[in-house]
N, C-alpha and C positions, 0 to 999 in steps of 0.2 A: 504494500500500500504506500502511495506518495505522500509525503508530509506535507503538511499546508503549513506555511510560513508568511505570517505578516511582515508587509514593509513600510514602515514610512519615511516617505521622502520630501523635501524641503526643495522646490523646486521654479527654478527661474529660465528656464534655457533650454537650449537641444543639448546641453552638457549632462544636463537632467533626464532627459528623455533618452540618451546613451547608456545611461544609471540604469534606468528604467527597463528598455531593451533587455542588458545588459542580466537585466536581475528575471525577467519574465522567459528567458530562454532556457532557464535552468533546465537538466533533464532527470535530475533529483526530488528537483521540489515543485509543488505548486503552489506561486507567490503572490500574495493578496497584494498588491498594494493601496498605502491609504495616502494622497497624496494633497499638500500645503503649495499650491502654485500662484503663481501670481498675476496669472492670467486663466482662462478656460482653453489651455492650451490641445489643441485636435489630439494629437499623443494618448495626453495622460486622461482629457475627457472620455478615451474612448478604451481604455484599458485598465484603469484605476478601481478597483475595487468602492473606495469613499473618495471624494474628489472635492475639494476646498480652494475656491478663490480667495488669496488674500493677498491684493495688490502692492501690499507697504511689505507684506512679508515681516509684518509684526513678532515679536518672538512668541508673547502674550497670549496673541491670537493662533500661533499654531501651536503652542502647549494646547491651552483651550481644547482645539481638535483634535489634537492627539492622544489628549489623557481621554475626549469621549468614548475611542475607541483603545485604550490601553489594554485591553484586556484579550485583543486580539492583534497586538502588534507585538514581535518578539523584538525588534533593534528597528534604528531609522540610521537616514543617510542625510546629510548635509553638500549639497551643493554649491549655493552661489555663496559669496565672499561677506556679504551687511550682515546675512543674519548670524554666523559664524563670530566676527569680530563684534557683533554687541551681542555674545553672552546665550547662544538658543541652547547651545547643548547643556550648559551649565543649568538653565532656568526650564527643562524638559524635563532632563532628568532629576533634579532636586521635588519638580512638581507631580512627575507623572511613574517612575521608575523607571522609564522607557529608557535602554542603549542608545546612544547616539554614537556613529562613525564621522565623527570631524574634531579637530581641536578645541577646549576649551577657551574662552573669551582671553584667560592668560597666555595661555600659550599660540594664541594666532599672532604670527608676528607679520602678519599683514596689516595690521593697524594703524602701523609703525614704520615709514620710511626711516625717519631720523634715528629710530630706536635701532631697529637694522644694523645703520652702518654704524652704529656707537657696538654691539654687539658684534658685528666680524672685527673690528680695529681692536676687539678684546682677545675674540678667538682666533681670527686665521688673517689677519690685518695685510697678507697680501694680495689678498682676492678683492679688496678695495681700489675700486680708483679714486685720485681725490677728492675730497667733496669739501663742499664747507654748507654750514646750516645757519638759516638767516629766521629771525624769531620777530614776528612784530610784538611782542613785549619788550623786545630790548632797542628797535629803532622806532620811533616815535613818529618823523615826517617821510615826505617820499624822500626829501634831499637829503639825508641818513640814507635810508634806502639807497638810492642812486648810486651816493657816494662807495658805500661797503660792497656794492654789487661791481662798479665800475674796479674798484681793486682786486678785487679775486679774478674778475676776468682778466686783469691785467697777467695775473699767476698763471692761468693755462692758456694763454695766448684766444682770448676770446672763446676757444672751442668747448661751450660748454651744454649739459644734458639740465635742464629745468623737471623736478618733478617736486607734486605737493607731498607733504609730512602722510596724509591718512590714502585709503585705497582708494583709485578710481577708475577702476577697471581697465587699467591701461591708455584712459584717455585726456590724460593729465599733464601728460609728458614731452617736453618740447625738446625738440634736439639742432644743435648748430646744423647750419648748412642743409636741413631739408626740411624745418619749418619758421625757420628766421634765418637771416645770413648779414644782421645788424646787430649794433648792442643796442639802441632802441627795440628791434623786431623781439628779443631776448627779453628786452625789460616787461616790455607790455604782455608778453605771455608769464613772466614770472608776478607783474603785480596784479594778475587776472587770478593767480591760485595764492599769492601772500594776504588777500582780505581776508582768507578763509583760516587762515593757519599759515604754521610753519613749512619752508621751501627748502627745499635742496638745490643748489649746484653742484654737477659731478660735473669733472674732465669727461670726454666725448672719448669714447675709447674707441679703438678700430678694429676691426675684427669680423669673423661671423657667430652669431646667436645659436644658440639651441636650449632647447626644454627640456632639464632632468626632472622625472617627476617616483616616486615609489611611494608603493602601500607599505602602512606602517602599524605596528601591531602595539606599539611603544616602548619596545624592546629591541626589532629588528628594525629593520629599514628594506623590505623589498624592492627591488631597482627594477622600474618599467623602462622599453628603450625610448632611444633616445628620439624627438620630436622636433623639427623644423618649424615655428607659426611664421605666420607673415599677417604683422599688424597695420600694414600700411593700407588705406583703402584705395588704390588706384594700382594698375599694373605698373612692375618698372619702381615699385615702392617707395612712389611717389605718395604725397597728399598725407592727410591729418593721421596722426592713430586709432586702428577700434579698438572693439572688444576681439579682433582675430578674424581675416577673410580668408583663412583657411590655413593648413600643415600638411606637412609630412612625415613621413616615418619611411624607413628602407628598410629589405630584409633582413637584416641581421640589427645587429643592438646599437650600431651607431651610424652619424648621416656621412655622405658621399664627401664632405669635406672635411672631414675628422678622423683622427688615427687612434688608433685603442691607446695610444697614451695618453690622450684629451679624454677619452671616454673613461679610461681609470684616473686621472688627477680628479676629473667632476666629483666621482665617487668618493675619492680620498677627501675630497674639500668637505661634502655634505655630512660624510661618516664622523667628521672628528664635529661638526656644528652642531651633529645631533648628539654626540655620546657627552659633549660639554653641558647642551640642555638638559637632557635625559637622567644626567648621574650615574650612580655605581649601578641602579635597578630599576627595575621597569618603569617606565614615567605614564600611566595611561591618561596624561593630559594630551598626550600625539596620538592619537588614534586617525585614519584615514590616509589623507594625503596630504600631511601640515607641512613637506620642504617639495612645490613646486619652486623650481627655479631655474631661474630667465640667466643665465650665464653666456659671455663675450669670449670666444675663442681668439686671445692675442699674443703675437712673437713674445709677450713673458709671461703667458701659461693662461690657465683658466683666470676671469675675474667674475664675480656675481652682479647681474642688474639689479636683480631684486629677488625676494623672497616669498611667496604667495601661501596661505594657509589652507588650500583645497586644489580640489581638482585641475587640471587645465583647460581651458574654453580655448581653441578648438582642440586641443591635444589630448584630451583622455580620449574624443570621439577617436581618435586614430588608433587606439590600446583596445579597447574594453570589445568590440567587436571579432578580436582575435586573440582571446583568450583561452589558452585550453582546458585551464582550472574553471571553474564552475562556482558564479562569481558567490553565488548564495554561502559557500564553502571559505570562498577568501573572505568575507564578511565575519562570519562565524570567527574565524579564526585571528582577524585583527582584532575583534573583542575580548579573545580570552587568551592572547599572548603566544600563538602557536604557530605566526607566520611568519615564513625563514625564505621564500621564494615565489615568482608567480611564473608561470610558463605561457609564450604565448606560441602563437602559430609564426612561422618563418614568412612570413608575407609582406609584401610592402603595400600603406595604407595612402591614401591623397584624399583629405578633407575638402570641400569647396562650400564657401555661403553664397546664397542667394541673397540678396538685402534689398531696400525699396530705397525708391529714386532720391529719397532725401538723405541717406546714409550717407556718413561722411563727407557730408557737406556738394556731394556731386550734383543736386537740386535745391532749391529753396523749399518748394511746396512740394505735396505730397497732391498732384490733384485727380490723378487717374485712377482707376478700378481698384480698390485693394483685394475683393475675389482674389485667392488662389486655386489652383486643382492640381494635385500632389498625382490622382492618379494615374497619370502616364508612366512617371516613374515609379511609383508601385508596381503597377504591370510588370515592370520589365524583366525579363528571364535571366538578369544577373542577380537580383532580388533572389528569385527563387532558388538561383543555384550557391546561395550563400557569398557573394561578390560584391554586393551592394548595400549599404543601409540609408535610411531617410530618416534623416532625424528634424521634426519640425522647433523651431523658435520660439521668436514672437509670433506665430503665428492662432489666433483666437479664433471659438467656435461661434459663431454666432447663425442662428434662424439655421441650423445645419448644413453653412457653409464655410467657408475660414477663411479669415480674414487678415493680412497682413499689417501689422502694427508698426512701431517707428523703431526700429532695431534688429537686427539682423532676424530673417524670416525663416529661415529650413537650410539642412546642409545636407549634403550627398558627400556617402566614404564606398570611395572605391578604393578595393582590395582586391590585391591581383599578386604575381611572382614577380614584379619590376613596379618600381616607380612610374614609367610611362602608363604598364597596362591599369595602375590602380587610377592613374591622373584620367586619363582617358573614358572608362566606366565612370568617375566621379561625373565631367563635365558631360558626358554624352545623355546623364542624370536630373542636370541640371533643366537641360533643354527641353527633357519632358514635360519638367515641371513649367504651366501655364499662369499667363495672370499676374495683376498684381503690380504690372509694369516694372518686375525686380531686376537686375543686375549683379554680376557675379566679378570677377579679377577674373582673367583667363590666363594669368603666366605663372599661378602656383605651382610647385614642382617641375613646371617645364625643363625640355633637356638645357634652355641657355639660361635658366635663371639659375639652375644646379650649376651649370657651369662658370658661371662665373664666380660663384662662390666659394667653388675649388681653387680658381684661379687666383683669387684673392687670398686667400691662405697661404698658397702656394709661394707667392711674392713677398708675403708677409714675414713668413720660416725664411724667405732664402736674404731677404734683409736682415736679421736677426746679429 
């Protein structure tokens, strides 16, 4: 007989709807889930055992829901990053007994930029670039401001990375040379997030990005491979930052422009951040995926962008569809201390988002059909032959049709034996999908945007 297992899940995104997938494919279990979303999103309205809109994603508000059905939820999952860094897990399970898989409120060091880089300059302080942190409690006018900004750029020769103190989904962050190429254009993006709090300046480091991300049981640290995003919303990695118009992933555990010594230094860098956190013994305030991490491949080794306390948007969609473990099982096993490894399929994955015309600033207005129709690519026979998944967004149910919202709408992951054949199934995905008047990037994973990346590495080590 199949066990029936409750899930609840905390849900914002197709990163959730991955989750979701992810947990409904079991071939163990049969999984109820009860789910806290923040939209009516087509997904989980249509698979969800108990289904809860709750827009602000209150914490409040999904105890609430979750303790009505406590009694038939064995653990929950935490996915997007608000409700995590103000305290859900902590005020669920205090309230309800309910398991939660994500970090507690202390331990999400997503909070925290400033905190961050004061905490690697303690732990591994070469994986730092420079930074200096600018506090409107201690500068008073803008001509303070000005002043103390105009000297530190003086320090790294203007080339500087703007990002705010708390999280913002990756859309916070200005960088020389491809979103200002002024100390004016610099100032007014850094005094657009100083009203709000405190600012960072890093040096602009050089290099190429990749996503280490692992499950983590609080003891071990499972290493997922390694993940390509590309946050930029225009091809050619032009235009503002999102939340991620797509990744990749390559066969084996690291990307096409990385050598297993970059792929174990990553390790080396994370393992010593966690076991400093963590202690002599089990720390179960890390449960899930509390060290995503955004790290810069340059001629003097790994350095950290940042540090994220969950999942990755788009990068767990590239993982959790090629799992061979059985995810109901790695769940279990991060809450009771007994994960040592996670196994995935040898495949290479290529995420792509579809988004509406006003994403990333490519539109002013939104004024066309927001109607989608997902069907096409449902249909399609890579779907059924396990090649394809569709994972919907913003995308809301409404009078039984769906409807596109103001943020990234549906993503297609195609998974194939080569980077090309997975890119190709994603976008050929894409095109099914109707309506909506969305737009997608078309040079994710391509063979010349891989290759240049190579390339740049390449030049990089032989300067060295």
């Amino acid at each position: 007989m199949v066990e029936t297992v409750g899930v609840a899940l905390v849900s914002y995104g197709s990163r959730e709807i991955a989750l979701a997938d992810a947990l409904l494919r079991s071939r163990k279990y049969n999984v109820e889930l009860y789910i806290a979303d923040r939209l009516r999103n087509v997904f989980n309205a249509r698979h969800a055992k108990e289904h809860a809109v709750i827009p602000s994603l209150d914490i409040k508000d999904i105890t609430a829901f979750f303790g009505k059905h406590k009694e038939s939820i064995d653990f929950g999952i935490v996915g997007p990053e608000d409700p995590i860094i103000r305290g859900v897990r902590d005020y669920v399970e205090r309230e309800t007994g309910i398991p939660l898989i994500c970090p507690t409120r202390e331990c999400a060091l997503e909070r925290s930029k400033v905190a961050q880089r004061r905490l690697l300059n303690l732990v591994l302080p070469e994986v730092n670039p420079r930074f200096k942190v600018f506090d409107p409690k201690d500068l008073r006018n803008e001509d303070d401001v000005r002043t103390a900004v105009w000297r530190w750029l003086d320090e790294i020769d203007d080339r500087g990375v703007v990002k705010p103190d708390g999280a913002a989904r990756g859309k916070g962050v200005g960088v020389w040379g491809d979103h200002f190429t002024t100390r004016e254009g610099l100032f007014e993006h850094f005094m657009s997030n100083f009203q709000f709090g405190p600012v960072i300046i890093e040096e602009k480091l050089e290099g190429e990005e990749s996503s280490y991300m692992a499950f983590c049981d609080g003891e071990h640290l499972a290493r997922l491979p390694e993940t390509r995003d590309n946050k930029r919303a225009f091809d050619g990695d032009k235009g503002p930052n999102t939340g991620g118009m797509g990744s990749y992933k390559d066969v084996g555990d690291w990307l096409p422009f990385m050598t297993r010594n970059d792929y174990e230094n990553e390790e080396r860098v994370v393992e010593k951040l966690f076991g400093h956190l963590r202690g002599k013994t089990r720390n179960t305030c890390f449960l899930g995926v509390p060290f995503y991490v955004a790290t810069m491949h340059t001629p003097e080794g790994v350095k950290i962008l940042e540090v994220n306390s969950r999942p990755g948007d788009p990068e767990i969609q590239n993982i959790l569809p090629i799992l061979k473990d059985d995810f109901v099982d790695l769940c279990y096993a991060m809450l009771d201390g007994s994960l040592t490894r996670v196994e995935v399929e040898s495949k290479a994955t290529v995420v792509t988002y579809k988004v509406p015309p006003t994403y990333g600033g490519k539109e002013k207005e939104y004024l066309g059909d927001r109607r989608v129709d997902l069907s096409g690519a449902e249909a399609l026979p890579e779907r059924s032959e396990g090649c394809l998944r569709v994972y919907p967004g913003a995308l809301e149910l409404r009078d039984g049709g769906a409807y596109a919202m103001s943020s990234r709408t549906v993503c297609t992951v195609g998974i194939g034996d080569s980077i090309e054949e997975a890119r190709e199934i994603s976008l050929k995905s894409l095109e099914a999908i109707k309506g909506g008047s969305l737009w997608n990037r078309t040079d994710i994973a391509s063979k010349e945007h891989i290759r240049r990346s190579i390339e740049h590495m390449r030049s990089l080590r032989a300067a060295e």
